[in-house]
C-alpha positions as CSV (number, residue, x, y, z in Angstrom):
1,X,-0.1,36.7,-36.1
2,X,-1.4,37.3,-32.7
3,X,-3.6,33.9,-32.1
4,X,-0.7,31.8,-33.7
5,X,1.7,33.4,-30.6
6,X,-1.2,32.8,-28.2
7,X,-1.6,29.6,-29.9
8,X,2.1,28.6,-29.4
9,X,2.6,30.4,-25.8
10,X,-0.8,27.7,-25.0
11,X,1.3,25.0,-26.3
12,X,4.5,25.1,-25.2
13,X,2.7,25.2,-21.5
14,X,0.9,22.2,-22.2
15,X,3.6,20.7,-24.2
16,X,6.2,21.3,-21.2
17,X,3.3,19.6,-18.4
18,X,3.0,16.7,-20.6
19,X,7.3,16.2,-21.3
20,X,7.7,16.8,-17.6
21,X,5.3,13.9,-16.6
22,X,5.6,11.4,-19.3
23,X,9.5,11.4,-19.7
24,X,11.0,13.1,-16.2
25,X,10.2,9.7,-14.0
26,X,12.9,8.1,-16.6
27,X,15.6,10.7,-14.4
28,X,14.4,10.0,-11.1
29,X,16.8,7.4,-9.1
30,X,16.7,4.2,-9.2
31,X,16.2,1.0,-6.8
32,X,19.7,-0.1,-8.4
33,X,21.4,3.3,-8.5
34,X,24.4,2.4,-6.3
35,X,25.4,6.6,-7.0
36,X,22.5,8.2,-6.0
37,X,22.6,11.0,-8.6
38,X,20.3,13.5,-8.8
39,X,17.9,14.4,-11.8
40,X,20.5,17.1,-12.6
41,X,23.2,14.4,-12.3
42,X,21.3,11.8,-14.5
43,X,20.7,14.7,-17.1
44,X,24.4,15.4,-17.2
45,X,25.2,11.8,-17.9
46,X,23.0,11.3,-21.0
47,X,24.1,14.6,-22.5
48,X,28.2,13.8,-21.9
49,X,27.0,10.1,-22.9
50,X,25.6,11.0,-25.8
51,X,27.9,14.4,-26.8
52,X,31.3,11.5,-26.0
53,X,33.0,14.6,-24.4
54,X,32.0,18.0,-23.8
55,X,32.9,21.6,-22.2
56,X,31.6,22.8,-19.3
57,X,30.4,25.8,-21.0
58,X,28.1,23.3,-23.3
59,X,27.2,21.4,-21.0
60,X,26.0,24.1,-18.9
61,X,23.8,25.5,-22.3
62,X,22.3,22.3,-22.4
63,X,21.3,22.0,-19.2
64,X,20.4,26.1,-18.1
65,X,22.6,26.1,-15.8
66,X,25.1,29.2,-14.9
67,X,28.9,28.5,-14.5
68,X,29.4,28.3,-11.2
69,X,26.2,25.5,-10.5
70,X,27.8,23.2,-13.2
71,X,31.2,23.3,-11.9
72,X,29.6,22.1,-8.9
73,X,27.6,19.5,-10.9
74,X,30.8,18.5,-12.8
75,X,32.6,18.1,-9.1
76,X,30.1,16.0,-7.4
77,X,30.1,13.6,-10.5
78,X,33.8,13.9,-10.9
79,X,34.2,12.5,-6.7
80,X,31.9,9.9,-7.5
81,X,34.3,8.5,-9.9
82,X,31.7,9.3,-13.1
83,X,33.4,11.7,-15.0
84,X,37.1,12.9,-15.5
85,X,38.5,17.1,-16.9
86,X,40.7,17.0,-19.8
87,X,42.6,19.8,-20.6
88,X,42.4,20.3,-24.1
89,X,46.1,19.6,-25.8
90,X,45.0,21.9,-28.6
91,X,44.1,24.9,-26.0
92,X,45.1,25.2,-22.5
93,X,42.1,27.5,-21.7
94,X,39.5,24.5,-22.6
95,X,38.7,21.6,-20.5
96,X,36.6,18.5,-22.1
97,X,34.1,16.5,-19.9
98,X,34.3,13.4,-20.2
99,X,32.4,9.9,-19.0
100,X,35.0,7.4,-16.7
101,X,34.2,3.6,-17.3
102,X,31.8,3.8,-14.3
103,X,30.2,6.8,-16.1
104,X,29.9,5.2,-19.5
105,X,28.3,1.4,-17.6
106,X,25.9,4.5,-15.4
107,X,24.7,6.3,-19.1
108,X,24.0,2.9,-20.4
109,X,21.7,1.7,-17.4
110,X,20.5,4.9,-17.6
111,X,20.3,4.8,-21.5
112,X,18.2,1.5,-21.1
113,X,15.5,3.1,-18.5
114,X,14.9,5.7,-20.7
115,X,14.2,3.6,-24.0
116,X,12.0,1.4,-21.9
117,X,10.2,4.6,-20.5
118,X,9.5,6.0,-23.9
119,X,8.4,2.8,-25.3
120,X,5.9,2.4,-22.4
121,X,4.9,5.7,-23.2
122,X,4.7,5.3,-27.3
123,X,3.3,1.4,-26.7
124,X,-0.6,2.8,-27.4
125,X,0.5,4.3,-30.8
126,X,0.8,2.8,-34.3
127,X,3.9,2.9,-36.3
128,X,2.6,5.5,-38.2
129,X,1.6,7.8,-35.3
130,X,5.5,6.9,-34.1
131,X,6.9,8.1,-37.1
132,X,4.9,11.1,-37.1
133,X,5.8,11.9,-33.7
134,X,9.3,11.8,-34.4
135,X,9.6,13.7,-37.4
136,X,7.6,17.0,-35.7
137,X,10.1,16.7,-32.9
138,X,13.0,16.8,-35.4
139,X,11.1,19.8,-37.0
140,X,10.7,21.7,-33.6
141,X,14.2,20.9,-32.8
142,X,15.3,22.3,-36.3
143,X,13.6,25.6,-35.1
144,X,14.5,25.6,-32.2
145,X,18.4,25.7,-32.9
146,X,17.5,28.3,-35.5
147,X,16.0,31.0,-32.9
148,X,18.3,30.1,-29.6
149,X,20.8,32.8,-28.8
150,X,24.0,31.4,-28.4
C-alpha cells in the first residue's frame, strides 16, 4: 500500500500544478470586469451561480475559507451590489446567499470565460480522450465526497 500513497501524494502535487495553471487564468480579472473582483470573489460567484443560493457556512467549505474571511467575502460582494443575505423564513438562525441581477449577468460572463478557457485547453484532445477526462473527474469527485470530513 505504501507506493500507491506515494504514488497518489506524487499526483495530487502534480495534479494541483497543472489545475492551477491550465484553469486559474479563467479567475483572473478581466479587461471588461467593471467590479474588479478578486480570484476569491470570482470563485464565490460561480459557486452561488451554480449552488442558486447558499449559506455562508457552505460557501465557506467550498471555498477553505474560515467564518470570519467569508463574511468579509460575502460583504465586499454584497457592497458591490453582487449578492444579497436572506434570512431563512424556515429558520431565523440561517442566512441564504444569494446572486442580485448584477451577480447573476457577472456569473454568466464569467460562466462564458470559463467554457471558453477549458475548451482552449481540451481543443488538442479527441472526443474520446474528452469523455474520458470527464468521467475520472466524476470518479475522483465521487471519492472525494466520500473521504471529506464534514
Amino acid at each position: 500500500m505504501g507506493n500507491s500513497i506515494e504514488d497518489i501524494i506524487y499526483d495530487l502535487i502534480k495534479f494541483m500544478s497543472l489545475f492551477h495553471r491550465l484553469f486559474t487564468p479563467a479567475f483572473k480579472k478581466g479587461a471588461d470586469d467593471r467590479y474588479n473582483c478578486t480570484k476569491n470573489q470570482a470563485r464565490a460567484i460561480m459557486i452561488i451561480g451554480r449552488a442558486n443560493k447558499i449559506t455562508p457556512t457552505i460557501l465557506g467549505k467550498c471555498m477553505g475559507m474560515e467564518k470570519g474571511s467569508i463574511t468579509t467575502l460575502i460583504d465586499s460582494m454584497e457592497n458591490m451590489n453582487l449578492v444579497y443575505r436572506v434570512d431563512d423564513p424556515t429558520d431565523k438562525r440561517k442566512v441564504w446567499i444569494q446572486l442580485s441581477e448584477e451577480g447573476k449577468q457577472y456569473y454568466l460572463k464569467q460562466e462564458e470565460r470559463f467554457l471558453k478557457k477549458i475548451e482552449e485547453v481540451f481543443q488538442n484532445l479527441t472526443k474520446e480522450e474528452i469523455g474520458e477526462f470527464s468521467h475520472s473527474l466524476k470518479n475522483i469527485v465521487e471519492i472525494l465526497e466520500k473521504v471529506r470530513d464534514d
